[in-house]
N, C-alpha and C positions, 0 to 999 in steps of 0.2 A: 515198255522197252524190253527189246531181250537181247542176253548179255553173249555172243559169238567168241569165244576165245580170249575173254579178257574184253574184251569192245564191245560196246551201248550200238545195238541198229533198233529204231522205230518199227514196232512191230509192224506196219503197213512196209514200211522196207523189205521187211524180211519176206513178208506174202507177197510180196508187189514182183522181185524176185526171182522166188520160189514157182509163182503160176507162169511166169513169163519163160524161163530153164523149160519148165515142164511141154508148154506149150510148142515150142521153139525145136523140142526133140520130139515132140511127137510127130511134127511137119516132116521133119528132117529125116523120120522113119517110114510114114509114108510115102516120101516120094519117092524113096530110093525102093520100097517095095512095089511100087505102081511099076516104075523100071524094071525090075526084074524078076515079078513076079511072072506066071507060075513056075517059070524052068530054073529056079534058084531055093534053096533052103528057106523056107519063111522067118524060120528063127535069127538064122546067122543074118539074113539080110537089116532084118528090124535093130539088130544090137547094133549092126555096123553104125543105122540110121541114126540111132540112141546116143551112140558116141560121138558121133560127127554133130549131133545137134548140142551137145550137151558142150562139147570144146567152145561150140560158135557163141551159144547161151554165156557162159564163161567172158568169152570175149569182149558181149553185146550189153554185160553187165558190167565188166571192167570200162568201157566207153561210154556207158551213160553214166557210173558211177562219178568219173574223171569229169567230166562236165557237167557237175550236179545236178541232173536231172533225178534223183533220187533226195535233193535234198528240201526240206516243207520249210519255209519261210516267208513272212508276209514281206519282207525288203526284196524278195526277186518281185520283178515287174513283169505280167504275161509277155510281152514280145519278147524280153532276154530270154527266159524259160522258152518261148518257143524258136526262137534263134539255134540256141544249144541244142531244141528237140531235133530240127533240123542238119545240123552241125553230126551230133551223133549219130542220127540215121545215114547218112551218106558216109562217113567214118567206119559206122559196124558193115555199110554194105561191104567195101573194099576189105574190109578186115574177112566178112565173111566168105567173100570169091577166093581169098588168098589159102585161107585155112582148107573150103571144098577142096581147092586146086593139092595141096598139100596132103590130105586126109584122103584122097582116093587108093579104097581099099582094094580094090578090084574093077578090072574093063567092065563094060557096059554100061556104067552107069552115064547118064547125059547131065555132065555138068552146068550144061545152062540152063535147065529144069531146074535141077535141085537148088542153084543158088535163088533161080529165078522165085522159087515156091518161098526161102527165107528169108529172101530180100522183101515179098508180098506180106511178110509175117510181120516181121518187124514191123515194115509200115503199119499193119493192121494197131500194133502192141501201143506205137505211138501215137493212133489215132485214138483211140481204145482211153488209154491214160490222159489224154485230153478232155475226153466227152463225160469221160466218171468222173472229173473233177462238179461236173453240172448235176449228175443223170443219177447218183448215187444218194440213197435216202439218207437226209443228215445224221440219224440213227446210227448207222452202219459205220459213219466217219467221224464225227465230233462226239470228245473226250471230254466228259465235264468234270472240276475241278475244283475244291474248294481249298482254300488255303487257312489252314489253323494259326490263329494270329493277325495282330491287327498294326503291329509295328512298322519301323521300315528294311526289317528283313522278308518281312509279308509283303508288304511291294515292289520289291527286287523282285521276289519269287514272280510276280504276277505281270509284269514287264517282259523279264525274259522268256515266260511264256507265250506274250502278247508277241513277242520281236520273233519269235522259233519255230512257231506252230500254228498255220493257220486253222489248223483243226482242234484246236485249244477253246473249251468256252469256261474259263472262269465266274461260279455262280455267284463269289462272295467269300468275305473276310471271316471267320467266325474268331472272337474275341477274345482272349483267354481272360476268368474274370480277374487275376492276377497281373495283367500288364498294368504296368505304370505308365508307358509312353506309348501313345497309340497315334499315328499318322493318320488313318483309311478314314474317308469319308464315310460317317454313321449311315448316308443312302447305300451302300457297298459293303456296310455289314449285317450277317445274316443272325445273329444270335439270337437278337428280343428277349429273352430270356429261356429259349429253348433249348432242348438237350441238343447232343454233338448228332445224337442217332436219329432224331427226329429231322433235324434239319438235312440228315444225308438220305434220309427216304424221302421227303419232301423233296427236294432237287435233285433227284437222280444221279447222285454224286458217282463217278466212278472211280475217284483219285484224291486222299485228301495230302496236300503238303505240309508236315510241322515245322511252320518257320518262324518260332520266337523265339524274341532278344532273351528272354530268361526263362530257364526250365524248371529252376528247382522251386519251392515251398508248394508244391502243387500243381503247378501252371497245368499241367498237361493230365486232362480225364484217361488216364491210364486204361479203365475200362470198358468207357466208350470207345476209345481208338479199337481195342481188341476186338469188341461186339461186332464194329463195322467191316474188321478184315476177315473177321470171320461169314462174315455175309458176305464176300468177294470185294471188298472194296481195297483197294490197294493204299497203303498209307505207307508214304516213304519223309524222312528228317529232311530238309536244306538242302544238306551237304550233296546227300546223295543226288537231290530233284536237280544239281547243276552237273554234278558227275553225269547222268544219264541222259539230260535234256540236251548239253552245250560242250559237252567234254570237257568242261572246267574241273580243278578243283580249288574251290572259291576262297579266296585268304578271307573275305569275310563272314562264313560261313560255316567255318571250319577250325578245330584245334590240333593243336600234336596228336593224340588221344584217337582221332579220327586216323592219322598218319600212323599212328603205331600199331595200334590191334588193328585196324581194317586189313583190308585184304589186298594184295598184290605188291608191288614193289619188290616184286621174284629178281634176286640177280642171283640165279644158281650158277652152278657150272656148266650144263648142258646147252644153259641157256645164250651164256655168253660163246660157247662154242659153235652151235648152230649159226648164231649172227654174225660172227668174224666171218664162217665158211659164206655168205650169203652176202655179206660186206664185198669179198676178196673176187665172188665170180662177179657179182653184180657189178663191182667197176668195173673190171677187165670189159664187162660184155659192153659198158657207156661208153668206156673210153676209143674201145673199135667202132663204135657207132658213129661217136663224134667229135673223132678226131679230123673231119675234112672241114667240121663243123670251125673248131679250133685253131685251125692253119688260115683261116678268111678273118675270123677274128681278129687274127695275131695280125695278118696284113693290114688288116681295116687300123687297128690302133694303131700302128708303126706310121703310117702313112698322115692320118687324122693329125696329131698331136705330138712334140716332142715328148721324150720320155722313154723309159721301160715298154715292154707290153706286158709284164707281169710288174705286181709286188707282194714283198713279202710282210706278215705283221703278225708280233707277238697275240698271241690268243689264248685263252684258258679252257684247258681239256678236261679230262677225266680224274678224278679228284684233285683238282685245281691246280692239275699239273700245266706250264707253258708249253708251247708248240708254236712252231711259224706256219699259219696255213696262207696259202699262193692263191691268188684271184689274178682272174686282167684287171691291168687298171684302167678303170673309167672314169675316175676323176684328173685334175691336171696336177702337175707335181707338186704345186705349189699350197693344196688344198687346206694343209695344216702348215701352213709356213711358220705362224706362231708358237709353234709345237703345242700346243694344248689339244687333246683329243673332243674330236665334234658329232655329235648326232647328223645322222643323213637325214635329212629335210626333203617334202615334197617339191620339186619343182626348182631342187638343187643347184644352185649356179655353178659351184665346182665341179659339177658333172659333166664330161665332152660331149661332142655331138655322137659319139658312137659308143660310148659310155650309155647314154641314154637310151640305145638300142639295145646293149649287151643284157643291160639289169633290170631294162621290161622282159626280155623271154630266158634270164635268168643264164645266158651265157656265161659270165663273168664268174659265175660259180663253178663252171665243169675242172678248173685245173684242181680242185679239190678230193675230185676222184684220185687224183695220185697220193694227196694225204691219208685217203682212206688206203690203199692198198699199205701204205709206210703204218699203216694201225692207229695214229694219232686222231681218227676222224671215223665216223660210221656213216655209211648210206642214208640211217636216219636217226635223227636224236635233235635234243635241243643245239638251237641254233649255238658258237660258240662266240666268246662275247669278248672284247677288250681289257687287259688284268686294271685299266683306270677304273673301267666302268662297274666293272664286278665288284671293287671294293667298297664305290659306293652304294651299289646295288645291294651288297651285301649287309651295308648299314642301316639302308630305309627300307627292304621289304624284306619281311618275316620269310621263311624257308628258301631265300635267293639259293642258298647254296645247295638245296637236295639234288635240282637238276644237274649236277658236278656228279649226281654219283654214276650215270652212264655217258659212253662219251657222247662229245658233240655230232652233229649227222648235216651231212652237205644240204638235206630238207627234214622238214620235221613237222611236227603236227600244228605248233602253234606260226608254222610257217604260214602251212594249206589253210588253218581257219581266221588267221585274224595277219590285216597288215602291217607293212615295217613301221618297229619299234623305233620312234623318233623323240621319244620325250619319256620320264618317271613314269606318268602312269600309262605309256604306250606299253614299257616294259611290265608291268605289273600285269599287266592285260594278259599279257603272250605267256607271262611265266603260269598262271593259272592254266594253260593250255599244257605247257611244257612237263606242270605236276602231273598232270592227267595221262602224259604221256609216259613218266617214269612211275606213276600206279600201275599202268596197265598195257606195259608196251611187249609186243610178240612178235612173231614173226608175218603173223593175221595182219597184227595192225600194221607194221612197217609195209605191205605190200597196199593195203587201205591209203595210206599215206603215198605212196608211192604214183599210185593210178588217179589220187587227186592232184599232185604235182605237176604232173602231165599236165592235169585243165588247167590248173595256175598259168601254165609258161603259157598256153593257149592263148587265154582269153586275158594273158599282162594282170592277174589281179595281188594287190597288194605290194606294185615293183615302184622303186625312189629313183 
């Protein structure tokens, strides 16, 4: 994994990328030097090329990023993956015509050339990423992997790698001979009585994970872990292999200790000043966007359903302070008539028939852009949560309350990676996301967040 401003990208991310930018500007420099070469500066024309390629690359990574085609999991199924492949290509072309159209530096160049040579690229990049899934020596792709420990934090570890990665090969459990309680099937562990280094030259280990339930009287060959990282093998604890694998930071894997000396959880000053300023344009530029958006909305619920087309409802901000943040209503008025406060449920009967519509492509959320501009709310952060629900929340899971310490955000990360929280440990789920986001949240990762929310409202995933 390498670590981008605070944010975990998979190193094949990062080159996957990296050659595709590269490529994508090098097209984009030839064509426009094919155009007007010889009776133009060679130099000036090639940078022009550079730059216009380099915007479009930009863009062509912001729209496969948004529709995860960058993301490796064995739960996408080829035809989704290649639906999106599809979806994005025709997406970055129109995005690329627009940007040519926009970025024309100088007459002569023939726009229908040069889009025509990046619209060919792309295609090439997504056929290309298709075939190297087949045509690529398993060498070069699959990461082997052995996990130190034999408990069931070693099986966690070896699952969520199984669920994450399909370029993951776990060779095996190694034992620690201090465990007391061991789950793994003796077939699936590699020890027999052999050292930690033998078995990582034996297997061609490139990654060992330390995931036992007990570290101290010894547990952990202190020596041999150093032996083997010093021979390039990469050995990371738990905590970290969910931080870098999943964006979590795992409540079962994890102590204060981990929260306190590790690293990030920056709320400086610069820091919170950048994001207000980036808060304050970012709505203004949604709320122009989508205010026609808003106004059919507002008709649609007025028309649908007696009632409001808005409501308001107490919500807990930033250091737990209350705020009323404003939605359309998509449910009927009557929804809590009992007054007790209810989890949204799939498949929700209090939900209207245009309700239904709003909160699959995430309408119902945009009147929140005005919270954010009133400061009560951020463009991104943890989602903001009910003061019933928080109290109990606060009583049955361990560090409920650190995400209180930035504010709430109209999308957020434990939005984009995991769906609405309907039940205890639907919430415990999202908060392991939400910590991950107050570890290590920038102005990187808010636009990360950002360009995945987009393929959220896209493709409806995770809406009640």
């Amino acid at each position: 994994m390498i670590k981008v401003f605070g944010h975990y990208f998979h190193r094949r991310t990062v080159l996957q990328v990296v050659c595709e930018a590269i490529l994508i500007g090098i097209v984009s420099a030839i064509s426009l030097w094919l155009q007007r070469a010889p009776n133009a500066v060679a130099s000036k024309v090639v940078a022009e090329g550079v730059f216009i390629g380099g915007v479009v690359a930009l863009a062509f990574a912001g729209v496969n990023g948004a529709l995860g085609l960058y993301e490796y999991s064995r739960t996408f199924a080829k035809g989704v993956m290649r639906t999106r492949a599809v979806l994005a290509w025709g997406v970055s072309c129109v995005v690329a015509f627009v940007l040519v159209v926009l970025l024309q530096i100088d007459e002569g160049y023939n726009l229908v050339s040069t889009f025509a040579m990046l619209a060919v690229t792309m295609s090439l990049v997504m056929i290309w990423r298709e075939l190297s899934v087949e045509t690529l020596p398993q060498a070069m792709t699959v990461q082997r992997v052995l996990i130190y420990g034999a408990g069931q934090r070693a099986w966690s570890v070896a699952e969520s790698l199984q669920q994450s990665d399909p370029n993951v090969q776990v060779v095996g459990f190694f034992a620690s001979p201090n465990e007391s309680e061991i789950t793994v099937p003796e077939v699936q562990r590699v020890s027999a009585g052999r050292s930690l280094t033998d078995v990582v030259r034996d297997h061609d280990v490139d990654e060992i994970v330390v995931a036992l339930t007990e570290r101290r009287g010894g547990s952990m060959p202190m020596r041999e872990l150093l032996d083997c990282k010093l021979q390039g093998v990469r050995v990371v604890d738990i905590a970290r292999h969910f931080e870098q694998k999943l964006g979590q930071i795992r409540l079962d894997a994890m102590s204060a200790g981990y929260l306190i000396f590790g690293e990030g959880f920056n709320q400086d000053f610069i820091r919170t000043l950048v994001k207000r300023c980036f808060d304050i344009v970012g709505a203004l530029v949604l709320i122009l966007l989508s205010l026609p958006i808003m106004l059919i909305a507002a008709l649609a619920i007025r028309i649908d359903s007696p009632g409001p087309i808005l409501y308001r409802q107490e919500r807990v901000g930033l250091h737990g302070r209350i705020f009323h943040v404003v939605k359309f209503r998509s449910m009927r008025t009557d929804a809590e008539k009992d007054g007790v406060p209810q989890w949204a449920q799939a498949g929700d009967s209090r939900v209207t028939r245009v309700g239904r519509v709003i909160r699959k492509v995430r309408i119902d959320e945009l009147p929140q852009l005005f919270s954010v501009l009133k400061g009560d709310m951020s463009l991104v952060g943890p989602r903001p949560e009910r003061q019933y629900f928080v109290e109990q929340l606060t009583r049955d899971i361990p560090f409920y309350a650190v995400r209180h310490s930035v504010k709430p955000g109209v999308t957020g990360w434990a939005q984009v990676r995991y769906h609405y929280a309907g039940s205890l440990s639907d919430t415990t789920e999202k908060l392991q996301y939400d910590l991950y986001y107050v570890k290590n949240h920038s102005l990187f990762l808010d636009f990360v967040i950002l360009f995945e929310t987009v393929g959220v409202v896209l493709t409806g995933k995770g809406a009640q």
